[in-house]
VEXMAR-984063 format. One record per residue: residue in one letter; x, y, z of N, C-alpha, C in turn. Coordinates in steps of 0.05 Angstrom, whole numbers, plus 5000, padded with zeros to 4 digits. Example, Ala and Ser with C-alpha at 12.3 -4.5 7.8 and 13.67 -1.06 7.14 Angstrom:
R|A|5264|4886|5156|5246|4910|5156|5264|4934|5156
R|S|5257|4955|5142|5273|4979|5143|5258|5001|5157
end
This chain:
R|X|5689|4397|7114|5706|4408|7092|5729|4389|7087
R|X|5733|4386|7060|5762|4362|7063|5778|4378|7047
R|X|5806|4363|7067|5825|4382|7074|5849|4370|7045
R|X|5837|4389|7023|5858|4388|7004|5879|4412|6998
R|X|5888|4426|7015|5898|4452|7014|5929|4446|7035
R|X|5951|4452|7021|5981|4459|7043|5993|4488|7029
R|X|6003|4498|7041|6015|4526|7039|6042|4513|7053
R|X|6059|4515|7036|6091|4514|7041|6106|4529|7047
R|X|6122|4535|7070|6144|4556|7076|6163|4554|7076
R|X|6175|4558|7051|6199|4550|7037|6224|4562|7048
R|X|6224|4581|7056|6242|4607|7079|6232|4614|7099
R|X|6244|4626|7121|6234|4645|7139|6258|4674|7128
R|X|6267|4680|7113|6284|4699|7101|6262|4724|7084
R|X|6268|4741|7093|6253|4761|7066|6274|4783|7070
R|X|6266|4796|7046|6273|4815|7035|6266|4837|7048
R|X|6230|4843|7059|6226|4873|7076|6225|4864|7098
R|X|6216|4884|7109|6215|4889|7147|6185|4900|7154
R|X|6160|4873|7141|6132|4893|7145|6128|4904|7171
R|X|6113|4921|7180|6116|4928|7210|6089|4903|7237
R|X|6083|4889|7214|6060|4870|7228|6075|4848|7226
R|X|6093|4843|7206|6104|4811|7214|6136|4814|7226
R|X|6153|4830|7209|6177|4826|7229|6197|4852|7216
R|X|6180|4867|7234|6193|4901|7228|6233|4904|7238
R|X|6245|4923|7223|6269|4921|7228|6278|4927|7255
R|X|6309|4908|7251|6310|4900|7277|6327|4876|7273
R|X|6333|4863|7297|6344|4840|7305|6322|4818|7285
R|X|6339|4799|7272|6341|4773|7262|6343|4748|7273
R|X|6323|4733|7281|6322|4710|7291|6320|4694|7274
R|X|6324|4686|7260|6331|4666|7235|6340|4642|7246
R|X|6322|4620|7224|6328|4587|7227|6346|4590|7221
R|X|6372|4568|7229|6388|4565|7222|6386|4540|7200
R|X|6402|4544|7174|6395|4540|7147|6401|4505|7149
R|X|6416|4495|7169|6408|4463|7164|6386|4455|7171
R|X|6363|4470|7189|6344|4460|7201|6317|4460|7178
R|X|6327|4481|7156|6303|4482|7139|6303|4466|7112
R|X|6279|4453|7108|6273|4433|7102|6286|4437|7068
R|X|6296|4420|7058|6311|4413|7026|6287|4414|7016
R|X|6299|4413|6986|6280|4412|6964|6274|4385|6968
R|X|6284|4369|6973|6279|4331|6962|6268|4324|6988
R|X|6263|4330|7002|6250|4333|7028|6222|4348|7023
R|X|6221|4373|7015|6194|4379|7010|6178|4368|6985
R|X|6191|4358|6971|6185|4342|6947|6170|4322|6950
R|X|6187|4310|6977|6172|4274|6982|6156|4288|6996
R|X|6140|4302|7012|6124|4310|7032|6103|4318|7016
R|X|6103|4333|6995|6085|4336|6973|6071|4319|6967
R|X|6090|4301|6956|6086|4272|6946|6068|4252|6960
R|X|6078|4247|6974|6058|4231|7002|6032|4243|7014
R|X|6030|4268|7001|6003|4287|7021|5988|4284|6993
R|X|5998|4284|6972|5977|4285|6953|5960|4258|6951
R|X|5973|4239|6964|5962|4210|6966|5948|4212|6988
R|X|5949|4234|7005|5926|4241|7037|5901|4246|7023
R|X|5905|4261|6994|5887|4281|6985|5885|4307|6981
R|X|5916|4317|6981|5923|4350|6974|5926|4351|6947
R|X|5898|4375|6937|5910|4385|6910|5921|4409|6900
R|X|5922|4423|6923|5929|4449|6917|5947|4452|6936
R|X|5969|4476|6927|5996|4472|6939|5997|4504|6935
R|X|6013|4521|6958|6022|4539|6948|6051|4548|6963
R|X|6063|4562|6948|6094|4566|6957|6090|4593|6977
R|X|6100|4592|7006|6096|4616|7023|6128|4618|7036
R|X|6132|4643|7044|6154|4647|7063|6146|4660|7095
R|X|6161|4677|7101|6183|4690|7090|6178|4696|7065
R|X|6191|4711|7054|6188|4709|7014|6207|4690|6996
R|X|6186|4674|6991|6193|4650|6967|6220|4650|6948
R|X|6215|4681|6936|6231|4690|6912|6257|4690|6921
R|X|6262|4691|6949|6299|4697|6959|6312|4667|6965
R|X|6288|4649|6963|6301|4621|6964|6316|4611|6944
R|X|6347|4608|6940|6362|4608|6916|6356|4569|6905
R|X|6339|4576|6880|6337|4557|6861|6315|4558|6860
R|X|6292|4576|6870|6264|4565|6879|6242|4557|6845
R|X|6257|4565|6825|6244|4556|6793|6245|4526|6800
R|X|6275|4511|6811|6276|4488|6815|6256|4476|6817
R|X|6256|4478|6849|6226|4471|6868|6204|4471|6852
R|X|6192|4496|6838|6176|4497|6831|6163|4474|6803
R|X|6191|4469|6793|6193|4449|6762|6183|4420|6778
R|X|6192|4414|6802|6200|4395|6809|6168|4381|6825
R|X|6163|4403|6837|6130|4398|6851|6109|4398|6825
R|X|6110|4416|6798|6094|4416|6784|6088|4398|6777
R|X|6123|4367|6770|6108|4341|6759|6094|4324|6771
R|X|6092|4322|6799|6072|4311|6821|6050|4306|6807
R|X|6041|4276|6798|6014|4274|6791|5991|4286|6810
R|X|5972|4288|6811|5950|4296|6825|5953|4333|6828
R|X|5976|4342|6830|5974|4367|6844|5957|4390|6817
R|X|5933|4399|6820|5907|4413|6806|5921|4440|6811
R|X|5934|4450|6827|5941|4476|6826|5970|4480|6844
R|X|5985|4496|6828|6013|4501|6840|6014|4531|6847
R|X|6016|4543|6872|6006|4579|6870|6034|4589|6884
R|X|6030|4617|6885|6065|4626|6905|6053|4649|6918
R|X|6062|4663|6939|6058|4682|6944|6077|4700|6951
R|X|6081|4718|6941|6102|4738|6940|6100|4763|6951
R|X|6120|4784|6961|6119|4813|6965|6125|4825|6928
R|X|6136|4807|6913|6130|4818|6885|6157|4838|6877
R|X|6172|4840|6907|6202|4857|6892|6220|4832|6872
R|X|6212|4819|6871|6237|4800|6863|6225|4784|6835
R|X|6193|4792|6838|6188|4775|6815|6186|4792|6788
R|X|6194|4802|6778|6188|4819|6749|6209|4805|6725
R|X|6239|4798|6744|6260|4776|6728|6258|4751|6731
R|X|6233|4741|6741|6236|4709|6739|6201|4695|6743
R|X|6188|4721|6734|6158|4714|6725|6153|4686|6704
R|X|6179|4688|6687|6164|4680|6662|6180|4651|6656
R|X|6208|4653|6680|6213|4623|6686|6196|4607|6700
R|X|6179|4622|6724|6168|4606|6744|6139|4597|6722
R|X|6130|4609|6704|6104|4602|6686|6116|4580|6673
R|X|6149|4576|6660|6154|4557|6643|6155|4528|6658
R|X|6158|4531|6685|6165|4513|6699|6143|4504|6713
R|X|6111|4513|6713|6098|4495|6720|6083|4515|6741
R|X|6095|4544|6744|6075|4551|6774|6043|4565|6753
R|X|6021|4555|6765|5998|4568|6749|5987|4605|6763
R|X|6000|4612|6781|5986|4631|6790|5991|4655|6822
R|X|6002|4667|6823|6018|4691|6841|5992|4706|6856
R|X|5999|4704|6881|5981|4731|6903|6012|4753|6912
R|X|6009|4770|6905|6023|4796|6908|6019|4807|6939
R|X|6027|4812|6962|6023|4828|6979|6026|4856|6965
R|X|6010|4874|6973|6015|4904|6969|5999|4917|6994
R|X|6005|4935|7005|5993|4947|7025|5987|4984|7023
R|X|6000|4985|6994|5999|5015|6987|6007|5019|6965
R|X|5997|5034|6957|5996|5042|6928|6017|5067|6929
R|X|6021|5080|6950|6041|5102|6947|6067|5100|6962
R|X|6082|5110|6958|6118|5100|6957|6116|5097|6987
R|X|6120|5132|6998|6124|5138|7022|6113|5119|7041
R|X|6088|5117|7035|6072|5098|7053|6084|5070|7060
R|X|6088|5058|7028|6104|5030|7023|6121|5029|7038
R|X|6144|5050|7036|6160|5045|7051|6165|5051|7082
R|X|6145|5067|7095|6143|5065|7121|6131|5032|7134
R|X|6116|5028|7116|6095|4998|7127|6125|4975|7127
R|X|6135|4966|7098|6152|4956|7090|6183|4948|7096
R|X|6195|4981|7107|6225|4992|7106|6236|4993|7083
R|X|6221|4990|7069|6243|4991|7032|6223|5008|7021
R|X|6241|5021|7000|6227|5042|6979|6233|5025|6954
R|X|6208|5002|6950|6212|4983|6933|6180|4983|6910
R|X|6168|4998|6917|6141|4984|6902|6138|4998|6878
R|X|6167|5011|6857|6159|5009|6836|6167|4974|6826
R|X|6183|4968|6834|6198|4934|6835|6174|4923|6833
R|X|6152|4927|6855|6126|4905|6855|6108|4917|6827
R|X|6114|4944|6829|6084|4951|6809|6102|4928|6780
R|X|6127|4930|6774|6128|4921|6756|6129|4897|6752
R|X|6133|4876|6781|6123|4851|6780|6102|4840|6779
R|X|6079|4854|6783|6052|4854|6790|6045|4855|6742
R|X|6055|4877|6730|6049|4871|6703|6052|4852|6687
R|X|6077|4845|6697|6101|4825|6686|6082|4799|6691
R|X|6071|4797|6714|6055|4768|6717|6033|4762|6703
R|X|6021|4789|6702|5999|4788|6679|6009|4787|6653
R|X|6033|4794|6644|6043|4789|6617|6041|4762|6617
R|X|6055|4747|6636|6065|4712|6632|6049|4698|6630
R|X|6019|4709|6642|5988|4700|6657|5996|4672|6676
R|X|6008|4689|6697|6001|4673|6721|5981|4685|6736
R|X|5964|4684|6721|5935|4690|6734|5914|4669|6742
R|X|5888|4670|6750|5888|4698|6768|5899|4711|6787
R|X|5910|4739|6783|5928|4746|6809|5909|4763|6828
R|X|5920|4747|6858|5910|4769|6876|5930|4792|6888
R|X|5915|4810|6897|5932|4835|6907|5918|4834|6933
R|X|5943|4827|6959|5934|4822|6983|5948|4847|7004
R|X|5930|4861|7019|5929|4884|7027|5923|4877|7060
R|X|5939|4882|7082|5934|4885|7107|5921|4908|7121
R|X|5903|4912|7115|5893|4945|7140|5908|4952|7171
R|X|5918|4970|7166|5921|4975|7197|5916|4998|7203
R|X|5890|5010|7217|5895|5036|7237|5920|5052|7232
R|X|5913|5075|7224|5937|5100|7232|5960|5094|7212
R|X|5955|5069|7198|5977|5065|7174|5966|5063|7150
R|X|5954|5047|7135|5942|5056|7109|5916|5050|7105
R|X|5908|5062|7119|5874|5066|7111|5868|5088|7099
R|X|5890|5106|7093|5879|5127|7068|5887|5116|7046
R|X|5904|5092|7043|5904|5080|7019|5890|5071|7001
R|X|5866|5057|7025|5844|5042|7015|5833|5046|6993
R|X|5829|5078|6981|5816|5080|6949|5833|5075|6935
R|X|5862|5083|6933|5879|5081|6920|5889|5054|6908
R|X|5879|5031|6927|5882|5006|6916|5870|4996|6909
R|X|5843|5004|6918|5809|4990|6906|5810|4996|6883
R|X|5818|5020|6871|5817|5026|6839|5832|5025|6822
R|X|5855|5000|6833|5867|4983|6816|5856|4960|6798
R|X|5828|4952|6817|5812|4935|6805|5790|4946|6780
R|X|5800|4979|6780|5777|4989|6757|5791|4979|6738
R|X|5820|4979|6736|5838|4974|6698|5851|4955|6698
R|X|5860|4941|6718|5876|4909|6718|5843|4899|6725
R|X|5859|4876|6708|5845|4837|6712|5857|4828|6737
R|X|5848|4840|6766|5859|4827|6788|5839|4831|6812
R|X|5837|4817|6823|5819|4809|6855|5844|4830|6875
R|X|5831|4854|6882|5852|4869|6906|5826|4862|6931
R|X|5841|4853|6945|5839|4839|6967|5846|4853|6992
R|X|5829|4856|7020|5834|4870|7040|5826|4856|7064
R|X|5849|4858|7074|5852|4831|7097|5857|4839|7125
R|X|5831|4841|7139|5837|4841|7171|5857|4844|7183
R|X|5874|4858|7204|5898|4856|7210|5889|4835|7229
R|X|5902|4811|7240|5903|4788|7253|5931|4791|7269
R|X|5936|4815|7290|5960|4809|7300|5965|4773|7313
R|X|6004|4779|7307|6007|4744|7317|6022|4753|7335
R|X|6039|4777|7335|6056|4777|7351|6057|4809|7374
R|X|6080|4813|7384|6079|4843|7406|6080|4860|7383
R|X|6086|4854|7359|6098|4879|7345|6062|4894|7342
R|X|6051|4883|7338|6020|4896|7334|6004|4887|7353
R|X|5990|4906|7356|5967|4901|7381|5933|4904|7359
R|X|5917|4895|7370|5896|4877|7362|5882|4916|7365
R|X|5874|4923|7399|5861|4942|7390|5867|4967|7381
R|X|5890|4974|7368|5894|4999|7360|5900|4994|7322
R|X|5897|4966|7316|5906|4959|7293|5881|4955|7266
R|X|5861|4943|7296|5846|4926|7270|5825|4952|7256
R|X|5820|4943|7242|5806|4956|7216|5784|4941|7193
R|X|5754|4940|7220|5742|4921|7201|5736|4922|7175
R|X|5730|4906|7157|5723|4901|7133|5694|4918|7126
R|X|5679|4922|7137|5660|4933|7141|5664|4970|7135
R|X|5686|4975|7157|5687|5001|7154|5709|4994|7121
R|X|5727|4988|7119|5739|4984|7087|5716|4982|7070
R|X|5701|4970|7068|5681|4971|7048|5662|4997|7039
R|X|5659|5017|7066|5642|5040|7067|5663|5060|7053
R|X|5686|5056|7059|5700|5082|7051|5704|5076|7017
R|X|5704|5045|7006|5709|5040|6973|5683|5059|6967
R|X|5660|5048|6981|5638|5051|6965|5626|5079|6966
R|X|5639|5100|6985|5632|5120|6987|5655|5134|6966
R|X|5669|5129|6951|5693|5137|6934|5678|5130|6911
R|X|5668|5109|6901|5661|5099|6877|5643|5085|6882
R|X|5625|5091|6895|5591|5073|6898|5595|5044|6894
R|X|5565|5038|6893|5559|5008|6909|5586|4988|6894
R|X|5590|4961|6915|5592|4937|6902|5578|4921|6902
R|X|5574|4906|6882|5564|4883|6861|5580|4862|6880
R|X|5559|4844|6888|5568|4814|6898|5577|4799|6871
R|X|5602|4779|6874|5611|4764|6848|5620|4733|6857
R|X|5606|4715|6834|5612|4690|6845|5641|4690|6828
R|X|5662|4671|6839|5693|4669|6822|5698|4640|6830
R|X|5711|4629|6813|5729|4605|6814|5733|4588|6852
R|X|5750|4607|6856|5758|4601|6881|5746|4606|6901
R|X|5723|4579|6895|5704|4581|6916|5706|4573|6950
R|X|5738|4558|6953|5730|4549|6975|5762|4567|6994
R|X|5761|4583|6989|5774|4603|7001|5757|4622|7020
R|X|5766|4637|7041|5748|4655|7061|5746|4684|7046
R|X|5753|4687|7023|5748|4721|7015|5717|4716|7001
R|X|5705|4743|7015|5677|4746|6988|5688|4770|6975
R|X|5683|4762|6947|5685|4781|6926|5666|4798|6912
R|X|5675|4819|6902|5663|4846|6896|5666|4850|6873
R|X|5648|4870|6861|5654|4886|6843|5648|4913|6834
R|X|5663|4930|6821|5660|4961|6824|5640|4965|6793
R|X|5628|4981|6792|5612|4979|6768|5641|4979|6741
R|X|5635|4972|6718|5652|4974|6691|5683|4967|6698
R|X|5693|4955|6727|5711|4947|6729|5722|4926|6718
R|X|5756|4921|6710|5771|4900|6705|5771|4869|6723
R|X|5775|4891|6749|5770|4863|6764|5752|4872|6786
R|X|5767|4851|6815|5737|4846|6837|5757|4858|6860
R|X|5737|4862|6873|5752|4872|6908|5741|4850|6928
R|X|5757|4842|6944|5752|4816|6949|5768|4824|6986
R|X|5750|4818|7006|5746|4817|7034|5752|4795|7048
R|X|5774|4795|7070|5782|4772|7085|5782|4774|7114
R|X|5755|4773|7127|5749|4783|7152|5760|4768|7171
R|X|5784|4766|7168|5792|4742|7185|5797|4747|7228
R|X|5785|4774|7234|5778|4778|7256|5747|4788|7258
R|X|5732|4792|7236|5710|4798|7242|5694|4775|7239
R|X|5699|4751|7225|5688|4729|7224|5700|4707|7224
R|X|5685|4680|7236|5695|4660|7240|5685|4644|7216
R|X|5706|4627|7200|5706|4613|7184|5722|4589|7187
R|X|5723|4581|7206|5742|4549|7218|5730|4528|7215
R|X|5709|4522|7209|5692|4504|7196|5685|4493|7167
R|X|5699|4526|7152|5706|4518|7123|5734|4513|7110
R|X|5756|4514|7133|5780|4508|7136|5789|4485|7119
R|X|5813|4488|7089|5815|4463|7082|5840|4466|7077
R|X|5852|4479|7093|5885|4479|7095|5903|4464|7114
R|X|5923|4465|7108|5952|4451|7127|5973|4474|7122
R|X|5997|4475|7139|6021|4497|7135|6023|4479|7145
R|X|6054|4480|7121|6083|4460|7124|6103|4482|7129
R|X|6108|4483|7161|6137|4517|7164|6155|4504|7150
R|X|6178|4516|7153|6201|4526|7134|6220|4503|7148
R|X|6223|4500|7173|6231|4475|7185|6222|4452|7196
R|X|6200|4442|7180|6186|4423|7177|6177|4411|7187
R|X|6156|4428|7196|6140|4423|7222|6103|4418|7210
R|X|6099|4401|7204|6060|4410|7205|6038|4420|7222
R|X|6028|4442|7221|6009|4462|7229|5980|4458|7220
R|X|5964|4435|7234|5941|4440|7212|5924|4470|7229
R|X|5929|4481|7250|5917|4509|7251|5927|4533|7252
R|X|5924|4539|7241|5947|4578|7242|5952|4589|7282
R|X|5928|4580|7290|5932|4597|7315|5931|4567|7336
R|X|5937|4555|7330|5944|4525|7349|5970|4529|7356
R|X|5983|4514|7380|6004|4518|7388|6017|4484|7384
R|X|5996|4469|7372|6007|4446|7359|6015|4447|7339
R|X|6044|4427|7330|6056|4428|7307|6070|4391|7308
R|X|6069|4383|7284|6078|4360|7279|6098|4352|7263
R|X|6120|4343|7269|6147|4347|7267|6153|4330|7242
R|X|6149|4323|7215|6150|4314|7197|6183|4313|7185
R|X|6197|4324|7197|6218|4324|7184|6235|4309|7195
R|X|6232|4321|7233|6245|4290|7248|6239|4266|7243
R|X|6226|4266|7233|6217|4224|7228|6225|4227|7206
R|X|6230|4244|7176|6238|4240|7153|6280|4238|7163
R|X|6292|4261|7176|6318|4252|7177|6322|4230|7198
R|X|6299|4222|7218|6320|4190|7227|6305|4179|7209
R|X|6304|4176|7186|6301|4144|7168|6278|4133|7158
R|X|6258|4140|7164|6231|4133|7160|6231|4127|7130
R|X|6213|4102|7127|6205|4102|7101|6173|4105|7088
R|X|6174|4117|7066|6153|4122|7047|6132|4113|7067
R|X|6113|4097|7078|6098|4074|7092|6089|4095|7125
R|X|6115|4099|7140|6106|4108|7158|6106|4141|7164
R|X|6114|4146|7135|6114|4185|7132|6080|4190|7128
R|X|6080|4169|7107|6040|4167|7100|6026|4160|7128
R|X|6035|4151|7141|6013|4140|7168|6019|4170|7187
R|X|6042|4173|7179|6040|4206|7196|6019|4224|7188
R|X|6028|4237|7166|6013|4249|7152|5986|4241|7152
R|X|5972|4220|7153|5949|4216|7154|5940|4217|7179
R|X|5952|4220|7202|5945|4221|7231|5936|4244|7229
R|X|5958|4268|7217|5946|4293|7224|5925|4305|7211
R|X|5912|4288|7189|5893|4301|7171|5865|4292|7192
R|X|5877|4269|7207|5849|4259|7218|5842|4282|7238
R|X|5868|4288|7260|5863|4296|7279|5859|4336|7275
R|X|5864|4341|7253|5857|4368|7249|5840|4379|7252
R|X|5811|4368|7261|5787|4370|7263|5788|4383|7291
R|X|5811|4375|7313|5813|4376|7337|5820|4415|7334
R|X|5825|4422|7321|5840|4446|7313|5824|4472|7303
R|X|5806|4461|7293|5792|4485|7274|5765|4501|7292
R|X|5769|4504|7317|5750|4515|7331|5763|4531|7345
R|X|5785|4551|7329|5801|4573|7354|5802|4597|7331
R|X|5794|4624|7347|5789|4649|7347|5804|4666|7347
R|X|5829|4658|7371|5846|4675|7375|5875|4662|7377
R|X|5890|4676|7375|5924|4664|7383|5927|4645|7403
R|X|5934|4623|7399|5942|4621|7418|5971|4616|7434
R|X|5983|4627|7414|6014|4639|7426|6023|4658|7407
R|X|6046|4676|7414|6060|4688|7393|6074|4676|7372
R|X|6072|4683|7348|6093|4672|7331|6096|4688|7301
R|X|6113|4694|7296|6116|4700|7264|6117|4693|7241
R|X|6092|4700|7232|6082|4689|7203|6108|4682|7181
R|X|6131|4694|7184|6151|4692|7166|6162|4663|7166
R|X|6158|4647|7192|6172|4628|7201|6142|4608|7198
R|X|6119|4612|7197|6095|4593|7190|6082|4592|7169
R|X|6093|4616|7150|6089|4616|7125|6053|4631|7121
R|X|6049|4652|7109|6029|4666|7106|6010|4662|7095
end
């Protein structure tokens, strides 16, 4: 698989407290000189697109609380080579600045949502925020930063009675709602009281609203298979990412928030791209970095499980 894919973590700051990535509580937060500048993630862009990255997407923490982030976004869009600019959001923040981030170059938004109903939202969440998202979630489809996905975590004992409630979002929106394995990273969730295979998510859609329809889509080299509900708007779309192994179709890199490169989510290797950018390095030997780790990423893509704790807010989602 060649590895044209980085997911950027522009923050480790958000706005909620999900209870799988960093439920309320004590704040361990980068401290804000350590995280990487715009002109810093700019050249790193820059130089990986010459590795062979065409797709880029903005991750946190949440993106939207990074002050200037239209900037960033204007700024990565003129990058020759870059085929797709994406963001991923919790969606409270985007309903007032949908239609700058479209003017400025971003083509396309994945929404976390984990519930369709308040109470719930805000138990999973800590905020009583998701009329904020329902109305960021329209707003994006007004601007058409589409296609949008609607990305949904299952967890045991927390919203698995949601599950119809969100699948039949895809009967009247133009959107892929998506249901994604819980993958604990850290103590806050445990593996067996959490997970919730895809399998059983799928029996409970289809026992609500009968069969799905297999669907071929665009974004083919992503790990969701997609669905469809009969006379539906959009697709329901499955990310088994503990019921199946897909490390072999792996065509990503995470760049954390303090600028570090990750070519594996659950590797405990990381490559320090930013120390060699502040002592001085020029253009020449940032590229020979960067190209070390595209080689050696191969070393990476054959792991299953954690292999240390860490929070997604700080490696970017």
């Amino acid at each position: 698989m060649s590895v044209n894919y980085l997911r950027i973590s522009v923050t480790d700051r958000c706005n909620l407290r999900c209870i799988y990535c960093h439920p309320l509580g004590g704040c361990d937060f980068i401290e804000h000189k350590e995280i990487l500048r715009f002109e810093e993630i700019h050249r790193i862009v820059r130089l990986f697109v010459g590795c062979g990255i065409r797709k880029v997407r903005l991750t946190g923490g949440e993106p939207l609380v990074r002050k200037n982030i239209v900037h960033l976004v204007r700024e990565l869009a003129d990058i020759a080579g870059i085929e797709e600019l994406a963001l991923t959001t919790n969606g409270v923040l985007l309903e007032p600045i949908a239609a700058e981030l479209k003017d400025a170059g971003l083509q396309r938004v994945n929404i976390s949502v984990d519930s369709a109903e308040r109470e719930s939202y805000k138990h999973i969440t800590g905020f009583d925020l998701l009329p904020k998202v329902t109305k960021g979630i329209y707003k994006a489809i007004e601007v058409g930063l589409t296609p949008i996905k609607l990305n949904t975590v299952v967890i045991r004992d927390v919203n698995v009675l949601q599950i119809p409630a969100l699948a039949q979002m895809s009967l009247y929106l133009s959107v892929a709602v998506r249901f994604i394995e819980c993958c604990p990273t850290s103590k806050h969730i445990k593996l067996a009281s959490a997970h919730v295979p895809n399998s059983e998510v799928r029996r409970i859609i289809e026992r609500r609203f009968g069969p799905l329809s297999p669907v071929l889509v665009r974004d083919t080299d992503g790990p969701a298979l997609y669905f469809r509900l009969k006379n539906s708007a959009g697709t329901i779309g499955f990310i088994s990412s503990r019921s199946s192994i897909f490390c072999q179709k792996c065509n990503r890199l995470r760049l954390t928030s303090d600028g570090k490169v990750s070519p594996c989510l659950y590797s405990a290797h990381h490559y320090d791209v930013k120390k060699l950018i502040r002592a001085g390095a020029g253009d020449q030997a940032v590229l020979d970095f960067l190209k070390k780790i595209l080689h050696e990423k191969s070393r990476y893509t054959k792991l299953n499980s954690p292999a240390q704790e860490f929070s997604m807010q700080k490696i970017g989602g």
